[in-house]
N, C-alpha and C positions, 0 to 999 in steps of 0.2 A: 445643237449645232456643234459641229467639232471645231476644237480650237487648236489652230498649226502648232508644232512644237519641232522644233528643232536638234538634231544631233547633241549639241553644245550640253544642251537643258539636261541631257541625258546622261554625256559622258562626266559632269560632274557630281553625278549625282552615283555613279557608277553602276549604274543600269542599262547596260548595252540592251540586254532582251527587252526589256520596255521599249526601246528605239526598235527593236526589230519589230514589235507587235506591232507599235503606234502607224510603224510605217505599210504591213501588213494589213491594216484595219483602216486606213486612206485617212490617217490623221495628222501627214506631214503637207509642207507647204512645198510648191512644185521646185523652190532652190532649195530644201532640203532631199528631195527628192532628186534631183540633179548631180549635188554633191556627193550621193553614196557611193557611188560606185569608184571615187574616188578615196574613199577613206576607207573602204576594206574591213568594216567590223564585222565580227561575229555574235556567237550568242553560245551559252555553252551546253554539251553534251555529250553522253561519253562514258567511260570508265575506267577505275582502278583496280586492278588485282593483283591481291598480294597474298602469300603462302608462307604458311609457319610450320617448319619439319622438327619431326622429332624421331625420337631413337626406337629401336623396334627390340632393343633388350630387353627382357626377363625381369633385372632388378632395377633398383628404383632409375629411374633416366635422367643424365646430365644435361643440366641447362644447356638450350641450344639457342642460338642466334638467329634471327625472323630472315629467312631468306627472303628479300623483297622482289619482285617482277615488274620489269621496267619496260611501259608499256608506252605509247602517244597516244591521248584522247581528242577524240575526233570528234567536235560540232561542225553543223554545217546547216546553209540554208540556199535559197532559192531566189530568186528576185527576177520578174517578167514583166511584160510590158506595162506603160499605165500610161493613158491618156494625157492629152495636153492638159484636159482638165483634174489629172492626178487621180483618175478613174482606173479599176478595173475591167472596166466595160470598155469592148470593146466593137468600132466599126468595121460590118462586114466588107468595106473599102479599102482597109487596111491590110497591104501587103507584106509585109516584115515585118520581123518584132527580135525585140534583143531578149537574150537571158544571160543572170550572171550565177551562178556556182560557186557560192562561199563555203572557205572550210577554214579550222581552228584549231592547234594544238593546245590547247586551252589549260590553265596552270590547274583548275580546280580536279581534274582528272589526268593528266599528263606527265611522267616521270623521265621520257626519254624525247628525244626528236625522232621527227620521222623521216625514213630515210627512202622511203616508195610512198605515191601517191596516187591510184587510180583513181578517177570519176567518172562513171556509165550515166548516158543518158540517153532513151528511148523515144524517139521522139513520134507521135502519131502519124501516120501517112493520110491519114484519114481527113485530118485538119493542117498541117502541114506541107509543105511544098519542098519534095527533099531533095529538088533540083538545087536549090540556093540556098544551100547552108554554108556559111563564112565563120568561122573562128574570128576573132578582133582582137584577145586582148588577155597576156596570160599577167598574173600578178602575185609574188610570193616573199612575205615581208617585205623588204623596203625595197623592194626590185619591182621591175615592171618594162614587159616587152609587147608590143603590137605588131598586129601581123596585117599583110594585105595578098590580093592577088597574087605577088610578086612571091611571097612566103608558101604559098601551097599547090600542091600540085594534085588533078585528078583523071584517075586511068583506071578503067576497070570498073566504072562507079564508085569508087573508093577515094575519097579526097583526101589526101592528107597531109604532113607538114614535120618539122622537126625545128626545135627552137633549143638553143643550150643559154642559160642566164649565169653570169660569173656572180657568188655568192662572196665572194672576198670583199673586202677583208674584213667581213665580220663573220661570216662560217667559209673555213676553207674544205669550200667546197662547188664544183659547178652543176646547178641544176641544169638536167634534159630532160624538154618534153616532148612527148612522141606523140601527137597527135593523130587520128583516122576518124572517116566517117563515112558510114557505109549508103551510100542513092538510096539500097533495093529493100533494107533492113529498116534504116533510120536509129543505126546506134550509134552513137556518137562517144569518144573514148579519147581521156588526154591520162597518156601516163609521166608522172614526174619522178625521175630517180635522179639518187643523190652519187654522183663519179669525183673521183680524188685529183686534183686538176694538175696532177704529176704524171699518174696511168691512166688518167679517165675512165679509169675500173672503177666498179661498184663500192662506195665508202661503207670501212665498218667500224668507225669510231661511236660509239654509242649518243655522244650527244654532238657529233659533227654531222649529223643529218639538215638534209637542206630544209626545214622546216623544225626550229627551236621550238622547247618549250614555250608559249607566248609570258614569259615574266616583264617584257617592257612594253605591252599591249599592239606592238604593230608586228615585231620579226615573227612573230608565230602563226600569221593569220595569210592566207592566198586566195586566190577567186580565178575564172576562167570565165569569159563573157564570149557570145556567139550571134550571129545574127543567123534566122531563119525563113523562109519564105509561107507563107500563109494563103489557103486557097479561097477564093471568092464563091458566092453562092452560098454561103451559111445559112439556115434557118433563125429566128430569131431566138434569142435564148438558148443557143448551142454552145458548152462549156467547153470552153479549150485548158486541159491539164496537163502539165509537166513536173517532173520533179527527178531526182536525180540521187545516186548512191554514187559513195565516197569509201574507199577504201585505205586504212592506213598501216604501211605496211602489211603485216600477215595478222591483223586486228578482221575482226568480221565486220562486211558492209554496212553501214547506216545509210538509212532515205532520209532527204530532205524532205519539209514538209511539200504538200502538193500546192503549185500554182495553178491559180485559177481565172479568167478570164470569162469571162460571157456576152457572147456576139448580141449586140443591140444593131436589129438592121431595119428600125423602120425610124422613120426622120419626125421629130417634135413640128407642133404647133401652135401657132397664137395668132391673136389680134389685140389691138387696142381696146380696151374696155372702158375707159374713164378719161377726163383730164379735165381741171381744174385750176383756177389761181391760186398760188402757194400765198403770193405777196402782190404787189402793184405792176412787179414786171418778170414775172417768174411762173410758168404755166409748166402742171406738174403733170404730165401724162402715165398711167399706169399702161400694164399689158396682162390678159390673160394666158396663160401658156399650160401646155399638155405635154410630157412624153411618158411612154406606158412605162420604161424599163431603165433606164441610167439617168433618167432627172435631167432636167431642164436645165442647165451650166451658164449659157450665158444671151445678154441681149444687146441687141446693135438698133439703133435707132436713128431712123429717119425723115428727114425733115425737106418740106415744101416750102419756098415763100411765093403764090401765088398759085393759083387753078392750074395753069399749065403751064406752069416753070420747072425748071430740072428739078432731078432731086439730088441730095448729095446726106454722106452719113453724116452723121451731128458727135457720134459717141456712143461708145459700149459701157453696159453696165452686169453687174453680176445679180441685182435687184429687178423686180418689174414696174420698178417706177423709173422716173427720168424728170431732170428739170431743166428747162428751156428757156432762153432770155428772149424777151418777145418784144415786139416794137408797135405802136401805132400805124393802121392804115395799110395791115398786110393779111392777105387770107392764108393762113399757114395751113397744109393737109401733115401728117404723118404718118407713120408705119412703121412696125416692129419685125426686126427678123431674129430666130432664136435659135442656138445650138447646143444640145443635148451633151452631157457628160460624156459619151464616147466619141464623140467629135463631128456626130450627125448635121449635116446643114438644114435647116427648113427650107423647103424648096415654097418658094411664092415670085410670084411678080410682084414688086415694089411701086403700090400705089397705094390711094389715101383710103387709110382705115376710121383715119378721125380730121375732121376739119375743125379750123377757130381763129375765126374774122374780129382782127384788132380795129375793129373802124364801125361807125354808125353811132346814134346813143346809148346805146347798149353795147357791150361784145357780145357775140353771138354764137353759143357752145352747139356745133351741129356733128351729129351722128351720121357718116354716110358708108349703107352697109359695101359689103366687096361680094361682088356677085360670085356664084359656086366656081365658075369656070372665068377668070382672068385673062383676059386679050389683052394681050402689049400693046399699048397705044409707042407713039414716036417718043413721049416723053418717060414713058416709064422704065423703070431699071428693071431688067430680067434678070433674077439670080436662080432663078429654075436651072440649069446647067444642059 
């Protein structure tokens, strides 16, 4: 079973790439999950190059000095949707989905700032909806600008936007991003450069680029988050991939690793299979459950007090058991309804899978099966939809 871990656990420990796998590998808790895209880490990747000249004379050659190349190194990563239940699986109900685009001037590869910023991303038409693609949200070191409706304009099938972020007064200097995104294509393109906020001409101070070396772990780090529209009718087990290149300055492109999603489009099922006294007033009901493809996430349980009295929920559990305070001289029916890791509902009518009469010389543990086909009586809860 995987055990949550948090940001915190990580950044002390000075293992940011551990925090990207753990979170990568659905081993974060859904408020660590939540927080990310606030905290803006990276992970690192990249390179340095550096050149040593020497003299092309004849006789013996005077020591020369390591000419150094002062480059920005470039990590970057990906991050796409993930269920309520902190799933990659995903419901073929599900209409939008966000992605974030992180990148990294990173100290262990980086000798300069970078002063150009593109990132490409290709988005499938195939699985995608490239009617409703939205920008949300640009972020670069301790800056951060959101965008709405009001921020972009689209003509031509071309949507696109223009954001300037004042970098002062810790780099003087003002980032503009140029955003486009093309209906017919589905490329998606945010360019950042770095302008001198005297000419708003292009800066060329070597390390007054609007993206620092990251030496205090937040000024050298950006992201760009997007909302995208997603088409219905997936087959089951249909992998939706994105992933995205990062270019820093006149450095050659890196891809992010690929995100991956997989459409769960058929709905879990259960029934009651057991129930027992724990104690003298505590009757502990289990549940059978099935889903083929993203797991069984969570259980809602419902309770009867009498043949044909309402029903009402009692409480969700993330276990197939459940415990219930029971009374004297009441015939209790219950019922389980269960939702699968990509947020699939189990479609049932809400009636009694299992009955248990507190009253006679005996209690009395009765089995009563749920016919194939389910007719809503007046008191039964219909969550069939």
């Amino acid at each position: 079973m995987n055990q949550w871990v948090g940001p915190d656990d990580y950044v002390a420990q000075g293992a940011l790439s551990d925090y990207r796998n753990a979170r990568r590998n659905g081993m974060l808790s859904p408020e660590a999950i939540g927080n990310l895209a606030g905290r803006g880490w990276g992970i690192a990747a990249g390179y340095l190059s550096r050149n040593h000249g020497n003299s092309a004379n004849n006789g013996p050659e005077p020591e020369q000095n390591p000419i150094e190349q002062w480059n920005p190194g470039d990590p970057n990563d990906i991050f796409g949707y993930l269920s309520e239940a902190g799933s990659k699986f995903i419901a073929d109900s599900v209409a939008r989905v966000n992605y974030t685009i992180e990148f990294e001037n990173d100290t262990t590869f980086a000798t300069a700032a970078a002063h150009t910023i593109v990132i490409k991303d290709t988005l499938d038409k195939k699985v995608f909806d490239l009617t409703k693609f939205m920008p949300t949200s640009i972020r670069i070191g301790e800056h951060e600008a959101f965008l709405n409706e009001a921020d972009v304009v689209t003509k031509n099938n071309v949507t696109s936007f223009v954001k300037t972020i004042d970098m002062r007064p810790e780099i003087n200097a003002i980032a503009q991003v140029d955003g486009k995104f093309s209906h017919t294509t589905g490329i998606a393109e945010w360019r950042f450069t770095s302008l001198d906020p005297m000419t708003m001409e292009p800066t060329d101070d070597l390390m007054q680029g609007i993206l620092p070396v990251n030496y205090n772990g937040t000024s050298g780090i950006g992201e760009v988050m997007f909302e995208i529209g997603v088409k219905q009718g997936k087959t089951d087990g249909t992998p939706i991939n994105n992933r995205a290149g990062i270019v820093f300055d006149y450095e050659e492109a890196i891809l992010t690793p690929t995100w991956t999603n997989i459409v769960d489009a058929v709905a879990p099922s259960s029934s009651i299979d057991n129930s027992w006294m724990a104690n003298d007033s505590t009757l502990r009901v289990t549940a059978d459950a099935f889903d083929a493809r993203s797991g069984v996430w969570k259980y809602e349980w419902y309770v009867q007090a009498g043949e044909n009295a309402p029903w009402w929920k009692e409480g969700e559990t993330y276990s197939n058991s459940f415990d219930y305070h029971i009374y004297e001289g009441i015939d209790y029916g219950f019922c389980v309804l269960v939702t699968d890791s990509a947020g699939n509902v189990e479609q049932k009518v809400i009636e009694r899978e299992r009955g248990f009469k507190t009253y006679g010389p005996d209690y009395e543990d009765t089995i009563e099966e749920v016919p194939a086909t389910a007719v809503e009586t007046e008191d039964a809860y219909d969550v069939s939809g």
